[in-house]
N, C-alpha and C positions, 0 to 999 in steps of 0.2 A: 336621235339618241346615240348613233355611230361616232356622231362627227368627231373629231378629235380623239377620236379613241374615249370616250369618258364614261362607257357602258362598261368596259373593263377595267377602267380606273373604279367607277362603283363598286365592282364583284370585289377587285381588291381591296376594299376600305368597309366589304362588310353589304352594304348595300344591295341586297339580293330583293327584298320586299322592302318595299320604302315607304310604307304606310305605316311604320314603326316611329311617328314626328312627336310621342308620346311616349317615355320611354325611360323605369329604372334597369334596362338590362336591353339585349339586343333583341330580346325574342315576346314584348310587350304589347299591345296595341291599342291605338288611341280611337275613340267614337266621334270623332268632331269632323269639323266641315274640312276640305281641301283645300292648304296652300299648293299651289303650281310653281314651282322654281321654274324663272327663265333664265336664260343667260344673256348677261345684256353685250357677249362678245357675238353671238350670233343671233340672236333673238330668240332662239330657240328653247323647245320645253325639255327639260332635264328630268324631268320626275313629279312626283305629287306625293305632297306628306301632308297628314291626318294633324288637325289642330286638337287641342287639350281643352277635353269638356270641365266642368266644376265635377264631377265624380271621378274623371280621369284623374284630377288633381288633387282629388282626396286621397285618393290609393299612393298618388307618387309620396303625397307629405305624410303616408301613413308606412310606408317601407324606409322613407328616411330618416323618421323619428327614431324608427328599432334599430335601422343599422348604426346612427348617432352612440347609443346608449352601449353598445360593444365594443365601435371602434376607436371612441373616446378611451378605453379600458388596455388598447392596443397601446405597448411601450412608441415613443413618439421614433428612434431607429428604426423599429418594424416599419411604421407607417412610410418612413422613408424607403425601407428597401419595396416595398407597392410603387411610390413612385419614382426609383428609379428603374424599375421594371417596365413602367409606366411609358419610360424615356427612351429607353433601349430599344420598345415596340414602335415608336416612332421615329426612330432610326432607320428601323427598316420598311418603314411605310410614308417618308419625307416624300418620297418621288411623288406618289398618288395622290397624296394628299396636299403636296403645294398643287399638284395639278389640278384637283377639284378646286381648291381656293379662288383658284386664277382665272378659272370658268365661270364658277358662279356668282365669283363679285364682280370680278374685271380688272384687277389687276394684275401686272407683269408675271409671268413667269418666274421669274428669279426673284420677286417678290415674295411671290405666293409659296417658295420653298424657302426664302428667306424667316416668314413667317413660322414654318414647322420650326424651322430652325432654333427661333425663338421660344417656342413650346421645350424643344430640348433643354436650351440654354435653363429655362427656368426650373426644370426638372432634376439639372444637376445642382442646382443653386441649393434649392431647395432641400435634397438629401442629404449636403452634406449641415444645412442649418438645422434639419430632426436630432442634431449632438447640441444644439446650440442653443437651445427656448431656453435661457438661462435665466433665472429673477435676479434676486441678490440679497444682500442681507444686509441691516440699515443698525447702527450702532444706538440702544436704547436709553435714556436718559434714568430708568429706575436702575439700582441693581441688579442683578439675580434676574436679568430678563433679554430676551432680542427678538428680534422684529427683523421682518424677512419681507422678500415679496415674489410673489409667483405667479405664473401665469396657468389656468385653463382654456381648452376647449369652450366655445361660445355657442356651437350649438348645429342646426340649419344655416348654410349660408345661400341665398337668395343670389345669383347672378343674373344680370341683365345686360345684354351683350350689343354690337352694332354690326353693322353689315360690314363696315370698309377694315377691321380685323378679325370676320368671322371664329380664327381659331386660337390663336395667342393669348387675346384677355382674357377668355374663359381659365386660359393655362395657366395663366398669370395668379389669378383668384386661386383656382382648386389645388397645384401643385403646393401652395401655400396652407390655404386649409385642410387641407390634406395631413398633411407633417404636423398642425396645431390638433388634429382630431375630432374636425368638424368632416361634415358631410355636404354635400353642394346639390342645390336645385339649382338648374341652367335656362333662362330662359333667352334663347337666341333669336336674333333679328328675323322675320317673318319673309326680310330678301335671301338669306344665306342659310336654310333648313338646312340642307344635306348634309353642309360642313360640321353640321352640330350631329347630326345622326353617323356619321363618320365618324367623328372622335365619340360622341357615349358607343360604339361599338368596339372602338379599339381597348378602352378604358374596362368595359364589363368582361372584357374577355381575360386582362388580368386579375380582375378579380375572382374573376367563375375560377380559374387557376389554381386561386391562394386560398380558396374555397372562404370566400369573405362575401359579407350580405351586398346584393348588384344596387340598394339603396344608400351605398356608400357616394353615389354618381347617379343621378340621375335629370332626364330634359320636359322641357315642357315647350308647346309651340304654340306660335301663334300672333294675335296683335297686341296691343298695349290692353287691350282688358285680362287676355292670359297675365300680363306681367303685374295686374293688380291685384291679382287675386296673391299673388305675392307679397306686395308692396302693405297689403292690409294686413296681412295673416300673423298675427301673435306670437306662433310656432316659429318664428323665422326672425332671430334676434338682429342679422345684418343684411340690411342689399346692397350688392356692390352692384352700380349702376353707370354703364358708358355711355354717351348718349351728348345728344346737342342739352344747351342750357334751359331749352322750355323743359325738357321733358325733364331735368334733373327739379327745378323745383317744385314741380308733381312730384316727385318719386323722395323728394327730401321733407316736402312740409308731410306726406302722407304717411309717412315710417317716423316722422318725428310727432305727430298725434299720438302715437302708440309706444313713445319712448325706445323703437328703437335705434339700432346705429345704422348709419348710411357711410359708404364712401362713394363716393360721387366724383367721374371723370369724364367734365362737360368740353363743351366748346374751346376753343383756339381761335386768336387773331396775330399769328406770330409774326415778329419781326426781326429784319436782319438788321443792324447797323454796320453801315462802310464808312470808316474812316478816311482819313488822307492818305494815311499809312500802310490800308490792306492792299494785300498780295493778290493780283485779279487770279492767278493761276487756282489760289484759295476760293477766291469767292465766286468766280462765276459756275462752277459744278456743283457748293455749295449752296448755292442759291437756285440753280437750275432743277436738281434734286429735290430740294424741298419745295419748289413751285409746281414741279410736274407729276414729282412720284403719285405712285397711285391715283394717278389723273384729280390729284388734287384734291384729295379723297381722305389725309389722315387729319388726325383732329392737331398734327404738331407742322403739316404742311405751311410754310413761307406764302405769309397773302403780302405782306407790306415789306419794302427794301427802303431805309431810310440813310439817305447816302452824301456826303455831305460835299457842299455845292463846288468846292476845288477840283474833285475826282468827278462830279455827276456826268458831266459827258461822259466820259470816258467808262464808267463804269455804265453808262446806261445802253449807251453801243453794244461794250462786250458782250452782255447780256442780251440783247437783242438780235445778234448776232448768233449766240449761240441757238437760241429758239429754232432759228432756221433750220438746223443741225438735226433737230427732234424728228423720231421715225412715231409717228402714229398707227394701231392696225391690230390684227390679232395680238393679245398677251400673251398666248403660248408659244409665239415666234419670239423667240430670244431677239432678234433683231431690234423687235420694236420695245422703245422707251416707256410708251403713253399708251395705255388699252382706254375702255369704253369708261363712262358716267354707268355707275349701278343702275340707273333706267330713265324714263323721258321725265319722269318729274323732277329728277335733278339737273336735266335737260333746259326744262323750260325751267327750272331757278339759276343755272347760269347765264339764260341769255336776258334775263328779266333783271340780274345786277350788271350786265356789262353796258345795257340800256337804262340804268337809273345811273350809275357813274357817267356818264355820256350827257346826261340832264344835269349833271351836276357840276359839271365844267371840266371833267377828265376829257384826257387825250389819247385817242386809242395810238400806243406806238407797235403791238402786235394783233391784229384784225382776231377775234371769236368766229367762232359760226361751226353751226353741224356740217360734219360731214355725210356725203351722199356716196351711191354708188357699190360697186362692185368691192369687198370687203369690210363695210360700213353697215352692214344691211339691218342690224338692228336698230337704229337710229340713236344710238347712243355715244359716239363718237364726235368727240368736239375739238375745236383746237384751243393750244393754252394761249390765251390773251394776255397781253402787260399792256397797264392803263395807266398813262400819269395824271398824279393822285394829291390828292390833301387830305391829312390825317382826318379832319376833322368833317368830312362828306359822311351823310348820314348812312352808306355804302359801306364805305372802309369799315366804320366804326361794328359792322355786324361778319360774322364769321357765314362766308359763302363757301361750301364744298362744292368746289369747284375748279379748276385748275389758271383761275385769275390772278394775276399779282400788281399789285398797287405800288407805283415806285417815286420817291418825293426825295426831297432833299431837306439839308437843315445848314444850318449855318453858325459861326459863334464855336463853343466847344463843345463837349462829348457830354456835358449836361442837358445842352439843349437839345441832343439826338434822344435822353435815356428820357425828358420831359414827354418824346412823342413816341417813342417806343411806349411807356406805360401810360398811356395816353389814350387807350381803349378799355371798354368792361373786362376784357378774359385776360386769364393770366396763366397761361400753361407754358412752353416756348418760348424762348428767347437767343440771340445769338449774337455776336460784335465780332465784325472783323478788324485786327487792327496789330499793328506788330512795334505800341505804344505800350508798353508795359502800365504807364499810370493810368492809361485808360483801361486798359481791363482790368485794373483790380477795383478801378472806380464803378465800373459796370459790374461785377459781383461782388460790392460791400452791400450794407443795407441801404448805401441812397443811388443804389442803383437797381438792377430791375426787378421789377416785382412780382416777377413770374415762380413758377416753381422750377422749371430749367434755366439756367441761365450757361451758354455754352460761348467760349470766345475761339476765333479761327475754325472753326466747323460751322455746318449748316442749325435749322432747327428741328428737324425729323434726324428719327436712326438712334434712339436713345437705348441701352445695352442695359442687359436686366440688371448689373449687380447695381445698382443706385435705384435712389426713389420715384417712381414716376408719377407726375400729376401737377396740378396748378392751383393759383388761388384765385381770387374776385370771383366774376361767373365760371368760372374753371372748377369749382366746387370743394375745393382743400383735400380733397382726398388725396392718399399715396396706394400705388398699388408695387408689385416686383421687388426691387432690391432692398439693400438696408436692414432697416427694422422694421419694414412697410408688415412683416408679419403679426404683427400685436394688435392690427387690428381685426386679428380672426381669432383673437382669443380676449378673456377677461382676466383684468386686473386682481388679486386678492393680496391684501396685506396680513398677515400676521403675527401677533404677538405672542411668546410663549415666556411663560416664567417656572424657573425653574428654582425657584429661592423657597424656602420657608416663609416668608413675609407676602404680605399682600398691599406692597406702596401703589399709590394713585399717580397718574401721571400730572405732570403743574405741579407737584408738590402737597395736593389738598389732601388733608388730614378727615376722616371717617372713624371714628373711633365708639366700639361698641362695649 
């Protein structure tokens, strides 16, 4: 419980009883059985939070209905000064807080604060958008009449979170609905408890402040039956749900039986295209980044490098080359690039694809395998592997969280690279390196990729909250963060107001009594 100091990082984040894994306020407690948080940077047990019975999760849906009904009522400014208040508290609690992230999932250090980071970034975004929920007003075809459009509050919003961004997407969602005048149930991944009990503490303490109801925010814990008892429930017009592609269409055909809305942010199979023309300076950090970050752990991580056959030596070296370069080991040493796999089951699914690529005619050009020994001791520390690859191996074609990268070549012009770039299920990610002007504007028209990011001369991870985040095909079409991505926390209403002495029909049709 000492090691790395993270008994202190707890106290600081709130964490004094951790049996609160059920929770609209900090000082709640849940009846249900025990998750064990380990850490898979040392194997070690970090604490035990209480899962969410069906009566524990009647009380949470029954404190967030009341607090709904008031804080919908709150001017949409107010709502924002809560969240930047919100932001300002995590300002002064980034340190602790990337540092719990980084423990408990296993990502870098400077990730793991990169991630609060993100939580900020979204928080200011989002305050100054509480000026902004603007409709508009639509020019009416009768006289004496206009037609407007506005948006409300939608109600409950339902989150369902993953383990490899424990704290951001939840940010993502609530700083958002938040400002629209919903209310947010949170249901966080059953690997990453704490990090969700850490922020709903940071969260209820501004609002115990602003003397505002603590069912403004509130969590629920546990496995995918917690998160159905969601996905079912009527009260809860939208689930925003992060997740691999099995589980989104669980979570989408089951919210669409009951007519409600889903945003849905699945799986990634991303790809780089290299040019003739890219800048190795460009691409090989680019590509090394999005292969390793988060030990290959985000859903917009770089599996596939599609490189085209003039440059592929050369770019296939660099890159292999640099692999060597990678510091694996504790994520809280800033030193190191690459921390652990969230646990042995992502373990045995990386070495289970680096052994079906292998059967499949790949060529291992940087060796896989657990690491042992003295620093490793959790067994979850692997090395990143690059396999040359063909798009079309039953392997490739599936999104492995893991830190493998699939590297091919293409030949001909830069249609025939976007033909194998969009040449998989998922559609989240995308990226070209290339310093051909016609080619990148050909790779972001529409007959070029078919992803929901499409990024030229950068990598395909690292994507910055003012834009929309998300993807299509198995990707699931949802947008979450920047943009207008906020209208899907609220409902649409049209209407018409006539102000005339007459009462004309619209079309023209005549009623005459």
């Amino acid at each position: 419980m000492n090691n790395f100091g993270i008994q202190e990082t707890l106290q600081q984040l709130g964490i004094k009883d951790i049996n609160n894994g059920t929770s609209t306020g900090s000082n709640n407690f849940s009846n249900g059985e025990i998750i064990e948080s380990f850490s898979p940077v040392d194997g070690k047990l970090i604490a035990k939070v209480k899962t969410t019975t069906k009566e524990d999760y009647e009380q949470v849906m029954e404190a967030a209905g009341k607090a709904f009904l008031s804080f919908r009522d709150m001017p949409a400014p107010q709502r924002g000064e809560i969240v930047r208040q919100f932001g300002n508290k995590l300002r002064d609690l980034k340190e602790p807080l990337g540092k719990l992230v980084s423990y408990e999932m296993g990502k870098s250090l400077q990730e793991g604060y990169g991630e609060v980071q993100e939580m900020i970034d979204i928080c200011d975004f989002a305050v100054g958008l509480s000026r902004q929920l603007n409709g508009q007003t639509i020019p009416s075809e009768r006289p004496g009449h206009v037609m407007r459009e506005q948006w409300h509050p939608i109600g409950v919003v339902g989150i369902i979170s993953a383990f490899n961004f424990p704290v951001a997407v939840w940010a993502w969602n609530t700083a958002l609905a938040w400002i629209c005048g919903d209310v947010c149930v949170w249901k966080a991944s059953e690997k990453t408890p704490l990090c969700a009990v850490a922020c709903q503490n940071i969260i209820a303490t501004i609002l115990k402040e602003n003397n505002l109801p603590e069912g403004i925010s509130c969590i629920i814990n546990g496995d995918y039956k917690v998160g159905e008892m969601m996905t079912s429930d009527t009260r809860v017009p939208l689930i925003s749900a992060t997740g691999s592609s099995r589980m989104g269409r669980i979570v989408g055909a089951k919210v669409a039986q009951r007519f409600g809305k889903s945003l849905l942010e699945l799986g990634g199979n991303n790809a780089i295209i290299i040019t003739p023309t890219a800048d190795l300076k460009v691409v090989v950090p680019g590509a090394v980044f999005g292969a390793v970050g988060t030990c290959g752990q985000r859903c917009t991580s770089t599996r596939r490098l599609i490189i085209h056959e003039s440059v592929y030596d050369k770019v296939r070296d660099a890159i292999v080359g640099a692999y060597k370069q990678i510091k694996i080991g504790n994520p809280l040493d800033e030193n190191n690039h690459v921390g652990p796999l969230i646990d042995k089951d992502a373990v045995n699914t990386y070495l289970k694809a680096i052994e079906k690529a292998k059967e499949e005619g790949g060529t291992v050009l940087v060796d896989g395998g657990v690491l042992n020994g003295d620093g490793y001791n959790s067994g979850c520390y692997v090395k990143p592997a690059i396999i040359e690859a063909e798009n079309h191996f039953e392997i490739v074609q599936h999104e492995t969280f893991a830190p493998i990268l699939y590297v091919m070549k293409y030949s001909g012009n830069i249609e025939n690279a976007i033909a194998k770039q969009n040449g998989v299920a998922q559609g989240l990610s995308s990226a070209i390196m290339t310093n051909e002007l016609k080619e990148a504007e050909k790779f972001l028209s529409y007959a070029g990729s078919d992803c929901g990011i499409a990024n030229v001369n950068i990598g395909t991870s690292g994507a910055e909250i003012g834009g929309a985040f998300g993807g299509e095909k198995e990707t699931g079409g949802g947008r979450e963060s920047g943009s207008d991505a906020w209208k899907v926390y609220m409902r649409r209403q049209t209407n018409t107001i006539n102000y005339s002495d007459e009462l004309p029909l619209a079309q023209g049709i005549k009623f005459d009594l």
